[in-house]
C-alpha positions as CSV (number, residue, x, y, z in Angstrom):
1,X,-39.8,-19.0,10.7
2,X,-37.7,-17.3,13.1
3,X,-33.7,-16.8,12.7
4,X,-33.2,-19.1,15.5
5,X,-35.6,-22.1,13.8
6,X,-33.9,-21.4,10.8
7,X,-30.5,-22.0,12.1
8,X,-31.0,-24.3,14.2
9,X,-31.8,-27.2,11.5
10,X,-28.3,-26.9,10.4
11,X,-26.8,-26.4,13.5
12,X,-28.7,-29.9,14.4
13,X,-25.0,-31.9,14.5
14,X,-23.6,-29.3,16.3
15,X,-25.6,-29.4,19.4
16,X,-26.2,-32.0,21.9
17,X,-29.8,-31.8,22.3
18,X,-32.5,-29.4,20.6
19,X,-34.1,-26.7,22.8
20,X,-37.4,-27.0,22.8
21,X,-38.5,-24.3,25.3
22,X,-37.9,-20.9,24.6
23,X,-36.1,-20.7,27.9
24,X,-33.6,-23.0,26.1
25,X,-33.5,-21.2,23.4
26,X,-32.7,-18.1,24.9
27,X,-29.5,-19.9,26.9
28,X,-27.9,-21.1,24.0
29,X,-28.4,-17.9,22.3
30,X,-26.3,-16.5,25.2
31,X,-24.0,-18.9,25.5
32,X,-22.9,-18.2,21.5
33,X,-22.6,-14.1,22.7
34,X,-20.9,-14.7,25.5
35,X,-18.4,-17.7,24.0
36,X,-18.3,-14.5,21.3
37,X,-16.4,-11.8,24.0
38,X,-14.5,-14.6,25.1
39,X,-13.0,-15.1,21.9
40,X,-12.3,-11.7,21.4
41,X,-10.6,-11.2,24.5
42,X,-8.4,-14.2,24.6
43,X,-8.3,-15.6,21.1
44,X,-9.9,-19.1,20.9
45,X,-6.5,-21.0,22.0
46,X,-6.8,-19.6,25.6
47,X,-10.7,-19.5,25.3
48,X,-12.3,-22.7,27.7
49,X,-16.1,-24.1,27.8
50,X,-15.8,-22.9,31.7
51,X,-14.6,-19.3,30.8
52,X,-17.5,-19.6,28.1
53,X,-20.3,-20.9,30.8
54,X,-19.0,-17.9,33.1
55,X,-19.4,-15.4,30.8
56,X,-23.0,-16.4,30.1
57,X,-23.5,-16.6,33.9
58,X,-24.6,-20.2,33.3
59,X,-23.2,-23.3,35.1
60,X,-20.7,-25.6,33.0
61,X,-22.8,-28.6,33.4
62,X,-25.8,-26.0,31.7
63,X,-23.2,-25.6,29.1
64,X,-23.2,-28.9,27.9
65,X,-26.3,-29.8,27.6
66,X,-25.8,-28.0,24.6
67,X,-21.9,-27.8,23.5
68,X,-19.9,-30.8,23.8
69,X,-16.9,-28.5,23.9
70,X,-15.5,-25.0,22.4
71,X,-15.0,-26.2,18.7
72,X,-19.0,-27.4,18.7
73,X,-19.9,-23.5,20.0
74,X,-17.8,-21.8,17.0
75,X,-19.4,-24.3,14.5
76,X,-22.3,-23.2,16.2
77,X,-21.3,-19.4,15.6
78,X,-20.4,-20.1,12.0
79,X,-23.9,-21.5,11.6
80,X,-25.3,-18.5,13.1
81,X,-23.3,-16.0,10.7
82,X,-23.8,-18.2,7.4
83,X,-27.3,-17.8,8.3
84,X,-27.1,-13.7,8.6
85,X,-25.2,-13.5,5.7
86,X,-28.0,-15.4,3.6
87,X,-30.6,-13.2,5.0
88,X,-28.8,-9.6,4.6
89,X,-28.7,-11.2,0.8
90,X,-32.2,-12.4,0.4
91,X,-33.5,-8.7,1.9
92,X,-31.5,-7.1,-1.0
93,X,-34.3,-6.5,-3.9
94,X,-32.0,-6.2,-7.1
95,X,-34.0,-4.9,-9.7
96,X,-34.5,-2.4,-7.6
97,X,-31.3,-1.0,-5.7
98,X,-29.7,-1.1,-9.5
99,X,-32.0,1.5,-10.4
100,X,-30.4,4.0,-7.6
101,X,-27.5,6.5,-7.9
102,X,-24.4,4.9,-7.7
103,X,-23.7,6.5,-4.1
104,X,-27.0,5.6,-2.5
105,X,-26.8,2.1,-4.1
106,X,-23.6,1.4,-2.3
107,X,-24.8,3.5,1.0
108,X,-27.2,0.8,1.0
109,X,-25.3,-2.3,0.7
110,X,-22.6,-1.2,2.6
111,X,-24.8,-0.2,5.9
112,X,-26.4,-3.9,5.4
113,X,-23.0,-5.5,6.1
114,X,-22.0,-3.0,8.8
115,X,-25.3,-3.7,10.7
116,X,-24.4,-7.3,9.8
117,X,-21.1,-7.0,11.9
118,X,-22.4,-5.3,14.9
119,X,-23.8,-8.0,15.8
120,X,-21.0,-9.8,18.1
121,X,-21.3,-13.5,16.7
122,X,-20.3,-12.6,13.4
123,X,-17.8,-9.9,14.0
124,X,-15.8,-12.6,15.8
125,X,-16.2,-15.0,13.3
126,X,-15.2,-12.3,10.4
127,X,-12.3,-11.6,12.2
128,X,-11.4,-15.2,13.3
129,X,-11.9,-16.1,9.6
130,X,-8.7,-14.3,8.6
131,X,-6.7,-14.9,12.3
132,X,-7.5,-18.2,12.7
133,X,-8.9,-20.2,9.7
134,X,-7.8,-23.3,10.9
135,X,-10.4,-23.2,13.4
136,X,-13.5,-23.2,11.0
137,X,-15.8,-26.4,9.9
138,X,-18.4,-24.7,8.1
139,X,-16.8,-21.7,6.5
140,X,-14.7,-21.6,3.6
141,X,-13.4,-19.4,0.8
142,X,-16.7,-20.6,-1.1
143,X,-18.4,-18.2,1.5
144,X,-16.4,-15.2,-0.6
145,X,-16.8,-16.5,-4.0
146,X,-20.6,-15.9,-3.0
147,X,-20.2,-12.6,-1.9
148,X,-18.3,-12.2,-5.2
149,X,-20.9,-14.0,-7.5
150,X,-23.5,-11.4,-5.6
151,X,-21.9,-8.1,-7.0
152,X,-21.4,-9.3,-10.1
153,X,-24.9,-10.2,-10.4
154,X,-25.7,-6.6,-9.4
155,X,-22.9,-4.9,-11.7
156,X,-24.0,-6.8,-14.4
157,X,-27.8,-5.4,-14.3
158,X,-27.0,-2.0,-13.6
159,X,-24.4,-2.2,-16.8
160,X,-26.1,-4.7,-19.0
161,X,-22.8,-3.3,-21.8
162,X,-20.6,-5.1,-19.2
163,X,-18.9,-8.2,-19.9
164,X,-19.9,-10.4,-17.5
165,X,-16.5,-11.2,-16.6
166,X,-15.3,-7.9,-16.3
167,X,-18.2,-7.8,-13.8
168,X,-17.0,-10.7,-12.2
169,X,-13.4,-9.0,-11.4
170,X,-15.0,-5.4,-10.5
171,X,-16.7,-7.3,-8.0
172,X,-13.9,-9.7,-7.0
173,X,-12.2,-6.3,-6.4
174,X,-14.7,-5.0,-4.8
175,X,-15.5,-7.6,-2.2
176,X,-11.5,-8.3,-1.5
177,X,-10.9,-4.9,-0.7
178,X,-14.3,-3.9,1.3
179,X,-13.0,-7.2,3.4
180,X,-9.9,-5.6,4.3
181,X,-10.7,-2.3,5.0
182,X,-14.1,-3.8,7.6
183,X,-11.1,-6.3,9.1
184,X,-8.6,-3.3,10.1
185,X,-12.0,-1.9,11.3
186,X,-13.6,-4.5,13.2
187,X,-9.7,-4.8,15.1
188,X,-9.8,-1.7,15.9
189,X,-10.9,-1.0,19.4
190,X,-11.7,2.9,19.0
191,X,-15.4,2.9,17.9
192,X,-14.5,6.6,16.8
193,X,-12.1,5.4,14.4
194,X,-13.7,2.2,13.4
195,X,-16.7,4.5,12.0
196,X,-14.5,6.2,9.7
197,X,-13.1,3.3,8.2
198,X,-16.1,1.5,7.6
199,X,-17.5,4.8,5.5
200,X,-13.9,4.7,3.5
201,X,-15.3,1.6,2.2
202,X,-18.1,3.6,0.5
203,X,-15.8,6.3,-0.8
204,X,-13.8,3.2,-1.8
205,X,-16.2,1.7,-3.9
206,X,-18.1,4.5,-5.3
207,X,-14.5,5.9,-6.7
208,X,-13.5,2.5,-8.3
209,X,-16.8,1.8,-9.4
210,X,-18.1,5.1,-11.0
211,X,-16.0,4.9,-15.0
212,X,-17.7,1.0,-15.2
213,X,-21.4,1.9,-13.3
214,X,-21.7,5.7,-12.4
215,X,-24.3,7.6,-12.8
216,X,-24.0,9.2,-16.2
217,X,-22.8,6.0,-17.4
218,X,-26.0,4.0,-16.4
219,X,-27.6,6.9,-17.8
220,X,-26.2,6.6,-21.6
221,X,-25.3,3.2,-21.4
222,X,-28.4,1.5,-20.0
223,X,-31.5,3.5,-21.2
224,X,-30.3,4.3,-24.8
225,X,-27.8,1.7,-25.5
226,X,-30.2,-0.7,-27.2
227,X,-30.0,-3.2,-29.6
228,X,-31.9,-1.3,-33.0
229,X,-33.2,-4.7,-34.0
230,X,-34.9,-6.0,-30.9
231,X,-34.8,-3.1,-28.2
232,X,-33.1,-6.1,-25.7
233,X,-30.6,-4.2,-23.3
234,X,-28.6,-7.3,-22.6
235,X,-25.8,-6.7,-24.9
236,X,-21.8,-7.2,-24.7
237,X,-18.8,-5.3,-26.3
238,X,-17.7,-7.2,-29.6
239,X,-14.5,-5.0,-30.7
240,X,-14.1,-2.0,-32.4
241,X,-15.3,-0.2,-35.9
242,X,-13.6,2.8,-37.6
243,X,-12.8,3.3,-33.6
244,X,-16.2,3.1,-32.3
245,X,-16.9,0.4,-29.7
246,X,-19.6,-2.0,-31.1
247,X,-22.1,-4.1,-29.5
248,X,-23.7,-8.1,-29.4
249,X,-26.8,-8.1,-29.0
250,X,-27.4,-11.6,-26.2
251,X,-30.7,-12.0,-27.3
252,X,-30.8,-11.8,-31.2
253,X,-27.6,-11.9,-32.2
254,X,-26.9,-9.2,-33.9
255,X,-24.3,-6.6,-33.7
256,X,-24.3,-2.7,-34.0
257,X,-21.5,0.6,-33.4
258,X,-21.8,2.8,-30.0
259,X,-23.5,6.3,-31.1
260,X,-26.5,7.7,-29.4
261,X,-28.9,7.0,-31.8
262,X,-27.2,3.0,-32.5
263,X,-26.5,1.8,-36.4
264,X,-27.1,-1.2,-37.0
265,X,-24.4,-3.1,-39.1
266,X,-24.0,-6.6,-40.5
């Protein structure tokens, strides 16, 4: 299935009619780039359908065939994002980025967002998001707390000794601060500059993220860090003993004390 039959069933109450050629497919394709410049040049209060259709270098009445009017060609973009966003996700193969150095695992997931936003549509409907929310129909803060929920699941499998809701706020970090780093870059009209700030947000992460998930860490923590009853690696800290951390074990139960050869206690 392509991206545009993909987005187009949940776009269906946006538009007017369907396309059903490709030629039409194509148009209202263009007409979501173009109504994307526009925006971004003029904001979306001075932004019109005829502005829009002239931008495209289509004629008004082409226009709405498709768009009933300005607010039915953002929905339209926030469709088309959503949709991106799902698929940079689904592309990301978990078991197997967590098994990567700490640097290269973020290099990775970082470049998927930044090729995500160099793609017009959803770089104005990023930056809109924070500009402009009152414009949006389909986007809301649950869109982050997704973003949010995906870290965490990642963070949690690289650092099975995590608590899952320390996980949860590493990420919540993580995502909230990577989101206003890429807005000051997406604003920023020197690509020059906007380059360096988008790689700040790997030096940003790898920094904060390297005591909780680093290299070493994973190392220690993950291969040897087992539970001495069952072997599971799905544990979670459960206080202190003669000051050594100790350790649940999720799938049996049972507890034992942080050492590199683990003891098991009672």
């Amino acid at each position: 299935m392509t991206e545009y039959s993909r987005s187009s069933i949940q776009s269906s109450k946006t538009l007017r009619r369907q396309p059903k050629q490709q030629r039409g497919k194509d148009r209202v394709e263009k007409i979501l780039d173009a109504a994307a410049a526009v925006f971004d040049e003029v904001g979306y209060a001075a932004a019109t359908t005829h502005l829009i259709a002239a931008k495209a270098g289509t004629a008004i009445g082409s226009l709405y065939q498709f768009f009933p009017d300005k607010a039915a060609i953002f929905k339209a973009m926030e469709l088309r994002h959503v949709e991106r966003v799902k698929l940079m996700w689904s592309q990301v193969n978990i078991p197997e980025i967590v098994k990567l150095p700490l640097r290269p695992m973020i290099h990775a997931l970082a470049t998927g967002v930044v090729e995500l936003f160099e793609q017009p549509v959803s770089r104005v409907v990023f930056v809109q998001f924070y500009m402009a929310r009152e414009i949006f129909q389909a986007i809301d803060e649950s869109m982050t707390q997704e973003a949010i929920n995906f870290l965490a699941t990642i963070l949690t499998q690289r650092n099975s000794a995590l608590e899952q809701a320390h996980c949860r706020l590493l990420a919540e970090v993580c995502v909230h601060s990577s989101n206003a780093v890429m807005l000051a870059a997406l604003r920023t009209p020197n690509l020059e500059e906007r380059q360096q700030l988008t790689q700040q947000i790997e030096e940003l992460l790898v920094s904060y993220l390297k005591p909780y998930v680093g290299d070493r860490l994973s190392d220690d923590v993950m291969k040897v860090m087992k539970c001495p009853h069952c072997q599971s690696e799905q544990l979670s800290k459960n206080g202190y003993r003669r000051s050594k951390q100790c350790y649940r074990c999720k799938g049996c139960g049972k507890q034992f004390v942080e050492s590199r050869l683990p003891t098991a206690i009672a």
